[in-house]
DRENGUTOR-200814 format. One record per atom (N, C-alpha, C): residue in one letter; x, y, z. Coordinates in steps of 0.05 Angstrom, whole numbers, padded with zeros to 5 digits, always signed. Layout:
<sites>
aXYZ;...
</sites>
This chain:
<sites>
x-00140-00457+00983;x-00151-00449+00957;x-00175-00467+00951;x-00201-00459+00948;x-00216-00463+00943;x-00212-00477+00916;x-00242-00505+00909;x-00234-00520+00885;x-00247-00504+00858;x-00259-00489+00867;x-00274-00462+00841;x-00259-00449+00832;x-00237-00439+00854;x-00210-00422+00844;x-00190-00433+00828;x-00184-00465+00833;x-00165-00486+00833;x-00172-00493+00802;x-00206-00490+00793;x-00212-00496+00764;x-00202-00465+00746;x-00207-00444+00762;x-00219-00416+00746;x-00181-00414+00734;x-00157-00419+00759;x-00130-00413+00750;x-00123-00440+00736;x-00137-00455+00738;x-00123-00479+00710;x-00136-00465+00683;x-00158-00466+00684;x-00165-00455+00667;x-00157-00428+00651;x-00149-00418+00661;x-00139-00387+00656;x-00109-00402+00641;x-00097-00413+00659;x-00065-00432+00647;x-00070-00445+00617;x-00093-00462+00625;x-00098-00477+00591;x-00103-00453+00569;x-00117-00442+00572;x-00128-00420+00553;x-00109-00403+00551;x-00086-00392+00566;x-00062-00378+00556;x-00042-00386+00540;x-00036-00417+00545;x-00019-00431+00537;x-00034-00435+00510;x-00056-00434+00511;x-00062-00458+00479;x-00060-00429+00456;x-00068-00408+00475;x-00066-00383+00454;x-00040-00369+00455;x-00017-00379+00466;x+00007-00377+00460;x+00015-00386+00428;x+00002-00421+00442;x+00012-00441+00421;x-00001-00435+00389;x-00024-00419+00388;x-00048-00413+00365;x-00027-00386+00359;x-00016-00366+00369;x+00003-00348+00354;x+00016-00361+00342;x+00035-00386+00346;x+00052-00390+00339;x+00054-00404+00314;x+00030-00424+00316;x+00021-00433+00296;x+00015-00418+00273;x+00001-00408+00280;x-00011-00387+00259;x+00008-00356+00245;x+00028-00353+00267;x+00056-00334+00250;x+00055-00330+00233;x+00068-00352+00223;x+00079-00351+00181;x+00056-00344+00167;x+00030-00338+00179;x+00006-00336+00163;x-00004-00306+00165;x+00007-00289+00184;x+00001-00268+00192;x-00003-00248+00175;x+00014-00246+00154;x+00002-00230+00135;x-00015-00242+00115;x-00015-00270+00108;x-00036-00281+00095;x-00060-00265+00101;x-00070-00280+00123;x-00086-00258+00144;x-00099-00234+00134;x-00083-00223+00142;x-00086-00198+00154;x-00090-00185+00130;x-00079-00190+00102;x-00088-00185+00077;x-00112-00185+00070;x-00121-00215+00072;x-00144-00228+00063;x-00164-00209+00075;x-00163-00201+00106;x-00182-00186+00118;x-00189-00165+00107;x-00169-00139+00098;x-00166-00122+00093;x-00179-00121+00056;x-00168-00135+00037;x-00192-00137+00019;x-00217-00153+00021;x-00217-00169+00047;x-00254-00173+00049;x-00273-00151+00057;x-00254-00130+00073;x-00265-00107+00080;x-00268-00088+00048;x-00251-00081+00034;x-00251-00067+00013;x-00272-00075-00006;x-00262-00102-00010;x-00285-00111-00033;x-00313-00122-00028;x-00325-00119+00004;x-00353-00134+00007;x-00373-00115-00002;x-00371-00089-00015;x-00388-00076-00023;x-00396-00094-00050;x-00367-00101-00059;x-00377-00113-00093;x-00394-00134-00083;x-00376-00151-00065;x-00394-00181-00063;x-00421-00188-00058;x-00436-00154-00050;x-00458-00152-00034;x-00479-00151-00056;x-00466-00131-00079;x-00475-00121-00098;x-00479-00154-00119;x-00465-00162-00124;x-00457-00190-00129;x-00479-00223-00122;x-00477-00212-00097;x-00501-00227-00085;x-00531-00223-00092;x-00530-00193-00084;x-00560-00188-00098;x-00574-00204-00118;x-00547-00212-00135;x-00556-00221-00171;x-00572-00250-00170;x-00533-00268-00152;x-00538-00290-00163;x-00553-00304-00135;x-00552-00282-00110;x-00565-00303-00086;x-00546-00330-00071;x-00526-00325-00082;x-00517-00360-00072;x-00472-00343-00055;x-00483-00359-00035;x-00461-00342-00017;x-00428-00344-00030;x-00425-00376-00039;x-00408-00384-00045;x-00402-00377-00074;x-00421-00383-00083;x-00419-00371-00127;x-00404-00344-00117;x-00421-00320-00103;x-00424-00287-00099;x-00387-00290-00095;x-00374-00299-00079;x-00346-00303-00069;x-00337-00310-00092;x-00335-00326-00102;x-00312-00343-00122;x-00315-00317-00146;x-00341-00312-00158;x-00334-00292-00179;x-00329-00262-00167;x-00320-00256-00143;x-00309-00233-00133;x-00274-00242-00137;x-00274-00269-00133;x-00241-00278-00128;x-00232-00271-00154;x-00254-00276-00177;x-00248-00291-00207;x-00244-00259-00213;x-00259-00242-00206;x-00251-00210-00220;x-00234-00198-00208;x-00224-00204-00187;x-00195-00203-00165;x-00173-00211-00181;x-00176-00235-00195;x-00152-00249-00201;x-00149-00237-00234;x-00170-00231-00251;x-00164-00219-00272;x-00153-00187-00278;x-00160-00174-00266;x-00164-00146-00270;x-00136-00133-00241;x-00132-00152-00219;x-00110-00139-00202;x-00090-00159-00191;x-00094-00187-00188;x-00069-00205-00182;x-00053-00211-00202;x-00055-00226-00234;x-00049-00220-00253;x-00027-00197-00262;x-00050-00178-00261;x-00024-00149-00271;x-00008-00143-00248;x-00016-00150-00217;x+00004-00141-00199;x+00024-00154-00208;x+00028-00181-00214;x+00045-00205-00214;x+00063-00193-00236;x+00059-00188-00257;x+00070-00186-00281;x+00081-00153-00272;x+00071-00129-00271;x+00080-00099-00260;x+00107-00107-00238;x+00104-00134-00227;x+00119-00129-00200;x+00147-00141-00213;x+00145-00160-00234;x+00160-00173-00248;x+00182-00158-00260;x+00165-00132-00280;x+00179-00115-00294;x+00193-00092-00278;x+00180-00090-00262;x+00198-00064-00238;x+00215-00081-00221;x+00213-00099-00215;x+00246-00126-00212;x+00269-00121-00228;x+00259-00130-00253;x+00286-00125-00274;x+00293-00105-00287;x+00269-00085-00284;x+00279-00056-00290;x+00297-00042-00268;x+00299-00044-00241;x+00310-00040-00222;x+00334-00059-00215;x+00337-00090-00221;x+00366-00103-00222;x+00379-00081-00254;x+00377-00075-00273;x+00385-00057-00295;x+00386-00040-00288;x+00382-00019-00281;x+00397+00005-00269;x+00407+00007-00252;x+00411-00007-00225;x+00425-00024-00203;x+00454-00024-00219;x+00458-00043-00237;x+00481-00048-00255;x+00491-00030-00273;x+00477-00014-00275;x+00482+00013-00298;x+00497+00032-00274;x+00481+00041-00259;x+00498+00059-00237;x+00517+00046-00218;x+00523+00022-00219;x+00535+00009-00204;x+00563+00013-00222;x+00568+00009-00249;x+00581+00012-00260;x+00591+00034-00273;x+00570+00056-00270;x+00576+00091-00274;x+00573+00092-00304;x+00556+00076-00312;x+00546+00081-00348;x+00523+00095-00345;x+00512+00107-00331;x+00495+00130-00330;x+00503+00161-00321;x+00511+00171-00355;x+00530+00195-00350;x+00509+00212-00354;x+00494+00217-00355;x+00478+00234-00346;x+00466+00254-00318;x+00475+00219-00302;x+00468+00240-00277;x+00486+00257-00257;x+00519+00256-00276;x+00525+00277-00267;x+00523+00305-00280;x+00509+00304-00303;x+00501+00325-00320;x+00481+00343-00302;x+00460+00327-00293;x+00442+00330-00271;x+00448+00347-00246;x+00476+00329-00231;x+00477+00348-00207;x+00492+00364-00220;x+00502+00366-00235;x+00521+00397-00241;x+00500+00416-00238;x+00469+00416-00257;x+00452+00433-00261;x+00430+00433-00233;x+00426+00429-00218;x+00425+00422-00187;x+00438+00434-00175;x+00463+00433-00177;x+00486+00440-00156;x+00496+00471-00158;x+00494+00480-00190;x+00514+00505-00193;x+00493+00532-00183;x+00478+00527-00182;x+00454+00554-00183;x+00462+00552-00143;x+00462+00528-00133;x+00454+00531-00101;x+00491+00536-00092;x+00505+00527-00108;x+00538+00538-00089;x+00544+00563-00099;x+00521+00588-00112;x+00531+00613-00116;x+00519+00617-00087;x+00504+00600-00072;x+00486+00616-00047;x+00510+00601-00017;x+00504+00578-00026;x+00519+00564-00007;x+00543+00536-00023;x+00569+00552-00018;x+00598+00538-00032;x+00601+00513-00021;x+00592+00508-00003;x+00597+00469+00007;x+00572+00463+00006;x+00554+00471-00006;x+00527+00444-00019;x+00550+00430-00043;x+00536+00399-00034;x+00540+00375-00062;x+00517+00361-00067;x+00509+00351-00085;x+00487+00327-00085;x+00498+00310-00101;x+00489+00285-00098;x+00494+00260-00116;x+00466+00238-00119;x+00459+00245-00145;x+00434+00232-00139;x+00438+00204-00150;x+00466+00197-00160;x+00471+00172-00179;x+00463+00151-00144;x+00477+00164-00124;x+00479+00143-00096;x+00451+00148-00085;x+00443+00163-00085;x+00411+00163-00072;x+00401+00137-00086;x+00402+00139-00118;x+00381+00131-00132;x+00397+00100-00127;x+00422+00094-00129;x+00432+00071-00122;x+00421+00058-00095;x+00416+00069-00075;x+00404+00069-00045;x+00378+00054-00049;x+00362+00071-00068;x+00330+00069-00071;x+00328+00039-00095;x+00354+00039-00111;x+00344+00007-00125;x+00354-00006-00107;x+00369-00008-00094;x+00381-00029-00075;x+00359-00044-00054;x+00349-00031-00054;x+00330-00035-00032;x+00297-00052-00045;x+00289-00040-00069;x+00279-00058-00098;x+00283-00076-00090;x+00308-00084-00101;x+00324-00107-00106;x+00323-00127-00086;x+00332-00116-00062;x+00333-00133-00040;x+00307-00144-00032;x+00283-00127-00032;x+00257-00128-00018;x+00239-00142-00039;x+00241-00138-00057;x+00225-00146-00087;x+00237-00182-00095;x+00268-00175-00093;x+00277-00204-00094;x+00271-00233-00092;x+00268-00230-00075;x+00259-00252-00050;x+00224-00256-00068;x+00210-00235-00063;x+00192-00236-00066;x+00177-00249-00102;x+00192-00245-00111;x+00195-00251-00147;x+00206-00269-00153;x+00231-00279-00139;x+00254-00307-00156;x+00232-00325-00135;x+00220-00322-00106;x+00206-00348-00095;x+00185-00354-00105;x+00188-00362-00130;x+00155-00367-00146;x+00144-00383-00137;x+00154-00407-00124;x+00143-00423-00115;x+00114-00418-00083;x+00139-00401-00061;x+00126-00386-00038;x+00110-00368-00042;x+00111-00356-00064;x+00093-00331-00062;x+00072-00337-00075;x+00072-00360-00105;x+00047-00374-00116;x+00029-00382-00087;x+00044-00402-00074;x+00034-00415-00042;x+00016-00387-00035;x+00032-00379-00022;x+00021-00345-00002;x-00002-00331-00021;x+00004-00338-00047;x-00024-00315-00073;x-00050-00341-00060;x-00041-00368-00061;x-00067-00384-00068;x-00077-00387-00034;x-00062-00381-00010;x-00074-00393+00020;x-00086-00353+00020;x-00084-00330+00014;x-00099-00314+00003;x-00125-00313-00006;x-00116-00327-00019;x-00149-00333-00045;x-00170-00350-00036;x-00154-00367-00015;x-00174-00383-00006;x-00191-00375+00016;x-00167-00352+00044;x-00178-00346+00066;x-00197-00320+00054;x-00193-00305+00034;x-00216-00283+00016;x-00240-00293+00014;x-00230-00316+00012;x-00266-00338-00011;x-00288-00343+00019;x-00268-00343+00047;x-00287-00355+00061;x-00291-00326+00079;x-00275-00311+00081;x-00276-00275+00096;x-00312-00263+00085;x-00308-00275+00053;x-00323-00251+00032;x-00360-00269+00039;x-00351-00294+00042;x-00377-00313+00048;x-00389-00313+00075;x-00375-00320+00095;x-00381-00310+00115;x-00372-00292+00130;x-00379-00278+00126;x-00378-00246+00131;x-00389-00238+00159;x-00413-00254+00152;x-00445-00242+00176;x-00436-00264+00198;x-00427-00287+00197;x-00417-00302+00220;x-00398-00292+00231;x-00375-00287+00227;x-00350-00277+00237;x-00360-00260+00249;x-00373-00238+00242;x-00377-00206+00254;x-00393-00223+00283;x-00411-00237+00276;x-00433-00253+00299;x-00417-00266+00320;x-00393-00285+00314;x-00372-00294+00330;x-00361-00276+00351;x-00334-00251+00335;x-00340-00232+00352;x-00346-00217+00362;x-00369-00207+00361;x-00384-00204+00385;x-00396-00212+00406;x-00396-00239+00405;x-00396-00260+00426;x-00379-00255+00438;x-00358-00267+00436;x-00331-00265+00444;x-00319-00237+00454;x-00326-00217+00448;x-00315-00184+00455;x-00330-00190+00484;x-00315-00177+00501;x-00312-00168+00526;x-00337-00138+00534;x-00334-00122+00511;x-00344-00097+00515;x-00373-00101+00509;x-00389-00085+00498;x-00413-00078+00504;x-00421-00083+00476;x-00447-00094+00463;x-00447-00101+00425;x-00442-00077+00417;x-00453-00053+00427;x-00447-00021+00416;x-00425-00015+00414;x-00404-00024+00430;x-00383-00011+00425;x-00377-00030+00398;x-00375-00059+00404;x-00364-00068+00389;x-00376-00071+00361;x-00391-00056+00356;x-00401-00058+00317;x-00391-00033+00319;x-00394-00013+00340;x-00380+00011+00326;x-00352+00016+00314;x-00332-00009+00333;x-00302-00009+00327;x-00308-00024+00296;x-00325-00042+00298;x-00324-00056+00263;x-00325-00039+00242;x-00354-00019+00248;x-00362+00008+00227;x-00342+00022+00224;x-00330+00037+00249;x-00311+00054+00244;x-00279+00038+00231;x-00275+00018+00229;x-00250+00006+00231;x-00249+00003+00197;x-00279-00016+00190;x-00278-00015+00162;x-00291+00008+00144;x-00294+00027+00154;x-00298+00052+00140;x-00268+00075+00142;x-00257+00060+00158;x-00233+00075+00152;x-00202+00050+00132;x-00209+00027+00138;x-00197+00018+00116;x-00212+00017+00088;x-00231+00022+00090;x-00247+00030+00065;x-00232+00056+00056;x-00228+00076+00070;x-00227+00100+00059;x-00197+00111+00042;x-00180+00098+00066;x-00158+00094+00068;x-00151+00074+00049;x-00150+00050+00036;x-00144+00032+00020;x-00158+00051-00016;x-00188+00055-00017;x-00205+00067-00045;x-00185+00090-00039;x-00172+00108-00020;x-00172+00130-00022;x-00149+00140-00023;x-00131+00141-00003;x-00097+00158-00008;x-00084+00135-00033;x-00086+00101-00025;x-00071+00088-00038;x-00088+00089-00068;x-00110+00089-00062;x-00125+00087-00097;x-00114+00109-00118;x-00120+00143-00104;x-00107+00158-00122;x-00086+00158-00115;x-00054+00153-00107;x-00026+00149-00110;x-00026+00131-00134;x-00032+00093-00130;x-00035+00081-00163;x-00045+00097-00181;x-00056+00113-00186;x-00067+00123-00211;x-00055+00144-00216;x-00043+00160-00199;x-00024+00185-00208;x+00008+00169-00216;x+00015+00156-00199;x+00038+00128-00204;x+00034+00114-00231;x+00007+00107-00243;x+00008+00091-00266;x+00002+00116-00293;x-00001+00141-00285;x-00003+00156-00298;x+00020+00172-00310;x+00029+00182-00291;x+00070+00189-00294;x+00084+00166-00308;x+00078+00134-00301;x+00096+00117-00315;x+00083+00124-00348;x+00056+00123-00352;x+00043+00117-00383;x+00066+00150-00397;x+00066+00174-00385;x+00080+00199-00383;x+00110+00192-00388;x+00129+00176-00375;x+00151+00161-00374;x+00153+00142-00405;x+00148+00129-00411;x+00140+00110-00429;x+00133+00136-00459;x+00114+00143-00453;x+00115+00162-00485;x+00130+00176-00492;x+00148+00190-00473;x+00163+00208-00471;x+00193+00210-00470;x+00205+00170-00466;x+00219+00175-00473;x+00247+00171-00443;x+00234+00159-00424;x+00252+00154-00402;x+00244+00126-00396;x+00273+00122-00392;x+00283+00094-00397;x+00275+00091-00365;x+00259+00059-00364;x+00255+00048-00337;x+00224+00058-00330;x+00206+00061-00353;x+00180+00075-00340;x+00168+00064-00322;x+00167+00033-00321;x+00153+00015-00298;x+00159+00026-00266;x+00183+00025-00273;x+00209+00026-00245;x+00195+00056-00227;x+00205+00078-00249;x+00207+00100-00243;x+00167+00116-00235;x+00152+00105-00245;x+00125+00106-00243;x+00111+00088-00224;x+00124+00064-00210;x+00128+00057-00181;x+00136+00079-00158;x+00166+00082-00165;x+00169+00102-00150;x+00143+00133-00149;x+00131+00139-00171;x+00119+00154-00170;x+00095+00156-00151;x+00085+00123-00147;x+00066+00119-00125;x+00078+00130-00097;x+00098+00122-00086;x+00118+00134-00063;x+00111+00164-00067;x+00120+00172-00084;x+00125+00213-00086;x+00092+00213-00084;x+00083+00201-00092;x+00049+00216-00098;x+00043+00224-00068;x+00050+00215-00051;x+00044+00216-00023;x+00059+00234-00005;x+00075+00242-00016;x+00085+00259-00006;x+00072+00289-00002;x+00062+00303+00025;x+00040+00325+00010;x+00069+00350+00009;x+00038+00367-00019;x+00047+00392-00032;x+00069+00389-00048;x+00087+00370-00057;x+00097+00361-00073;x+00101+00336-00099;x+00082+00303-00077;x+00072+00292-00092;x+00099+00284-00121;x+00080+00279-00136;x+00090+00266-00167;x+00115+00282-00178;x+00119+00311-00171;x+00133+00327-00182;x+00164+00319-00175;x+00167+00304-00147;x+00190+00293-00143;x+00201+00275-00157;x+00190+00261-00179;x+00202+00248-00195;x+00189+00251-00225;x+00175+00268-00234;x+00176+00288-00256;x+00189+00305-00261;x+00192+00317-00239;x+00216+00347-00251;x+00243+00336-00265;x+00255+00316-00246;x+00284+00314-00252;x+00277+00299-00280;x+00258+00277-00284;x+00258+00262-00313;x+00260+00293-00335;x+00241+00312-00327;x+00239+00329-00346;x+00268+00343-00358;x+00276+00344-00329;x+00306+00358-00331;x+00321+00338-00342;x+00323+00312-00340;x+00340+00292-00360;x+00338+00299-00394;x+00308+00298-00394;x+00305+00306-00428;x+00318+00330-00431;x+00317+00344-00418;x+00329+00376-00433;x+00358+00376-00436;x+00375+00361-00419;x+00395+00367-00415;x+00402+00331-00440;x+00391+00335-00451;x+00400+00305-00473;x+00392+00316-00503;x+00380+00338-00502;x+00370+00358-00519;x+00336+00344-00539;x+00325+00337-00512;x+00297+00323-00521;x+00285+00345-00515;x+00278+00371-00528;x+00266+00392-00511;x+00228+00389-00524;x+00229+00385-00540;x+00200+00374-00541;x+00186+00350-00524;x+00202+00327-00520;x+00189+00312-00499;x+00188+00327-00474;x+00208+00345-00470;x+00209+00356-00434;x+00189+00368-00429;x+00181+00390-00461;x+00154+00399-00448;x+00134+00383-00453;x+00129+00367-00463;x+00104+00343-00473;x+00107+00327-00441;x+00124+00317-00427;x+00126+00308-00400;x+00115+00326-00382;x+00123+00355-00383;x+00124+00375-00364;x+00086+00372-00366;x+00079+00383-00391;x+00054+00387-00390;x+00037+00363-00380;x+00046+00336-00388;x+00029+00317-00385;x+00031+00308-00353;x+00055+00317-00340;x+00061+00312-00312;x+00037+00344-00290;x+00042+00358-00309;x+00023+00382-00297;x-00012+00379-00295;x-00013+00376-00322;x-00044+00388-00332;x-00059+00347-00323;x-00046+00326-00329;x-00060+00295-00326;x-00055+00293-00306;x-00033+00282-00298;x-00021+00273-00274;x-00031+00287-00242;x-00025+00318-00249;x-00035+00336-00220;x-00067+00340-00218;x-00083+00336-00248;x-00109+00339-00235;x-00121+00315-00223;x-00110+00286-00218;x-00126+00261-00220;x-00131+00269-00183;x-00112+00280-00165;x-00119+00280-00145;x-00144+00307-00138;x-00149+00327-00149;x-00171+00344-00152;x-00195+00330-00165;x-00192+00314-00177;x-00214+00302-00193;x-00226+00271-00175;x-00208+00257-00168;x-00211+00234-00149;x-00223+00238-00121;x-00204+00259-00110;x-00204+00252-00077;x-00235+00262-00077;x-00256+00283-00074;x-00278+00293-00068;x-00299+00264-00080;x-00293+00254-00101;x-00308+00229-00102;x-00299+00202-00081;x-00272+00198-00083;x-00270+00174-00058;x-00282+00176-00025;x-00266+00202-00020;x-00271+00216+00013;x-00297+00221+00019;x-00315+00207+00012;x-00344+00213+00026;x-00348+00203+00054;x-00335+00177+00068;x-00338+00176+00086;x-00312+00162+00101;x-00312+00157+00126;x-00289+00145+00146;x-00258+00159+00152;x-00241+00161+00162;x-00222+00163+00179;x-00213+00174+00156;x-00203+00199+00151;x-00184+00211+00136;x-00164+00223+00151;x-00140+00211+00148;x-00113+00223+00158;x-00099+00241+00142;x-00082+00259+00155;x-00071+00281+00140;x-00046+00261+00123;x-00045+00271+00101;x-00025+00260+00080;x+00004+00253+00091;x+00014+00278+00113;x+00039+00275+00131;x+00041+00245+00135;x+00015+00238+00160;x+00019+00221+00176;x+00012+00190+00159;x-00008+00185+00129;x-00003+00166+00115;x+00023+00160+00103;x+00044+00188+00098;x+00063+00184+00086;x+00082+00161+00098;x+00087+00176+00129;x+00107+00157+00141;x+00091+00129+00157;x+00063+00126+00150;x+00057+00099+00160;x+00063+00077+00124;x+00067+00086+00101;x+00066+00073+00077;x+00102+00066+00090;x+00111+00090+00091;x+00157+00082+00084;x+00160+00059+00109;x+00143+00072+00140;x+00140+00052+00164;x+00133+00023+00155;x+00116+00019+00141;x+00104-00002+00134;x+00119-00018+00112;x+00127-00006+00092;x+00142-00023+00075;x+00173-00024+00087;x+00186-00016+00109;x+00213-00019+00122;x+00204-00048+00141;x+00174-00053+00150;x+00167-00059+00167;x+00161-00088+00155;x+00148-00084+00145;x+00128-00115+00124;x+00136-00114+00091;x+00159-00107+00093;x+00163-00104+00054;x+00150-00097+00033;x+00142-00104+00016;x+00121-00091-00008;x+00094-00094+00003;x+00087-00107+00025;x+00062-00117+00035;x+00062-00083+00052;x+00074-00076+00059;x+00081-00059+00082;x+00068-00029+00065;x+00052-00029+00032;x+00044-00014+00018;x+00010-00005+00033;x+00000-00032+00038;x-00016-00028+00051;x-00024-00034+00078;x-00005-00050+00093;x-00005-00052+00123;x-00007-00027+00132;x+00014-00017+00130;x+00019+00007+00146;x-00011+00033+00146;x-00013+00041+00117;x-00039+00053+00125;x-00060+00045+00135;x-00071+00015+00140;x-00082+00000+00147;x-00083+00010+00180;x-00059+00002+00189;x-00050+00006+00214;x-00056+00036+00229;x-00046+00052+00212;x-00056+00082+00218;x-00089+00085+00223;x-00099+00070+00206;x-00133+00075+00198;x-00149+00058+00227;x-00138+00045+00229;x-00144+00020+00256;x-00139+00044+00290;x-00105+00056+00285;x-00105+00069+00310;x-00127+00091+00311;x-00131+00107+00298;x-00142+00131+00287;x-00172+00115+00292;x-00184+00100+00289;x-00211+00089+00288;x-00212+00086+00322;x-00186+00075+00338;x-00178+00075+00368;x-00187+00095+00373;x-00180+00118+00372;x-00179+00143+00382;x-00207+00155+00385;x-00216+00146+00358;x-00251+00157+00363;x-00267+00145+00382;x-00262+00113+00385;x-00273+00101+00399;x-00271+00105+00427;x-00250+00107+00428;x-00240+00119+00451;x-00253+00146+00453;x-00261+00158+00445;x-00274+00190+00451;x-00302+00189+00464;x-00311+00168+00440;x-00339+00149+00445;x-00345+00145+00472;x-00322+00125+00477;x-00327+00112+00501;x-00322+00125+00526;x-00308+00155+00529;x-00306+00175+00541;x-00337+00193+00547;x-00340+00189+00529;x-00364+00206+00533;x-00389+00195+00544;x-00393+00169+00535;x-00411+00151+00548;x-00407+00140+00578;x-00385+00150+00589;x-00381+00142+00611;x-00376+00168+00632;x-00381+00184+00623;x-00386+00218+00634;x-00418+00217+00635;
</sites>
């Protein structure tokens, strides 16, 4: 063995091993990460716009963090707080069967479908027991560790402040470092953050807003747990051709069957005519450009993703979809350039 070979396979040894050791290190930080990236991508339009003003790289960052931390860390913190203990409370309510209503529910559910078929049952008291349980468990952790998650909000805030500042270095780094060709590789950047662009402003933007719209709907109207249940509404919003209605109808059907028949239709309507147009009115303004996936396949990368990465797993997962899907083009790309 030659002593050129003797350097090229130590070398290859050191550099595997030390980037063994750099995973490992770096683990517990992985969604730090991987967060931070994902709104440096979202929000460098503001910071750009931002810069224009004040010129100065580091100011441009900190008051992107400072309108970050007022207008969406803040209310996340506090929203995530209240759908905690709105969800340990009904956890305990159906745990204990003081919510007699919801067998009022499946009776009216149940009797219209066993004139068609005699062994249908439903029980939505255990579904819905299923769906806080899992709140509870996943949210838990995440809410009583004030201490960890303060930590994890501020090593966040910090890796944002330096993502959002140097921006134009990193991109410059790798591309150094990429293997492939500069063309390919700004195209995987363009395409990658125009589809977490699209994908983050776009399926998840209008779901929160049809989600915070059904709860404000919840709340006037008169159903107990609006935070909780207008969370869940973000989940249903994604669901296609059904959407919000999966957890509007039955609230509606609670009021009627409690003899609230004015709120049912004041819900019905406000769940119809507000709630169902925000996605007719939204999506043609967000969707102007990057990776649009069919609603199917965001649905089960959001349930994949939060089974996967927990409440984080809200936006990993489509993240993840938007990244393969950006694969695929590139991959088409690079098919064709090589024909």
């Amino acid at each position: 063995m030659t002593n050129q070979k003797l350097q090229t396979y130590f070398f290859g040894f050191l550099l595997l091993a030390t980037t063994i050791l750099m995973v490992l290190v770096f683990y517990p930080f992985l969604g730090v990460l991987a967060l931070a990236i994902v709104l440096s991508i979202t929000f460098q339009p503001l910071y750009n716009k931002i810069k224009i003003i004040f010129r100065i790289d580091w100011l441009s960052s900190l008051i992107v963090i400072a309108l970050l931390a007022v207008f969406i860390i803040l209310p996340l913190i506090l929203i995530g707080w209240q759908i905690f203990q709105e969800a340990q409370g009904l956890y305990g309510e159906i745990s204990t069967n003081k919510i007699m209503y919801l067998d009022k529910i499946n009776t009216f559910i149940e009797q219209p479908i066993k004139e068609l078929i005699p062994s249908f049952s439903v029980d939505f008291g255990a579904y819905i027991e299923k769906l806080l349980n899992w709140f509870v468990s996943n949210m838990g952790p995440l809410v009583s560790g004030a201490t960890q998650t303060f930590f994890e909000i501020l090593l966040t805030v910090i890796a944002l402040f330096f993502f959002l500042k140097d921006n134009d270095k990193i991109r410059k780094n790798l591309l150094q470092v990429s293997p492939l060709d500069d063309k390919y590789d700004k195209l995987i950047i363009e395409k990658l953050e125009a589809a977490v662009d699209s994908v983050i402003k776009g399926s998840l933007f209008i779901a929160v807003v049809q989600g915070v719209m059904a709860g404000i709907g919840f709340w006037a109207f008169g159903i107990p747990s609006p935070t909780f249940w207008g969370m869940v509404g973000i989940l249903a919003s994604m669901v296609p051709g059904l959407g919000t209605t999966l957890v509007i109808f039955p609230a509606v059907v609670y009021l009627f069957l409690i003899g609230s028949y004015l709120p049912a239709l004041g819900l019905a309507l406000w769940g119809a005519i507000i709630v169902g147009s925000m996605d007719q009115i939204l999506r043609p303004i967000i969707f102007k450009r990057g990776v649009s996936a069919h609603p199917i396949f965001i649905l089960f990368a959001v349930f994949g993703g939060l089974s996967l990465f927990g409440p984080l797993g809200l936006i990993f997962g489509p993240v993840i979809l938007s990244f393969y899907l950006t694969l695929l083009e590139i991959y088409r790309e690079f098919s064709k350039a090589r024909e």
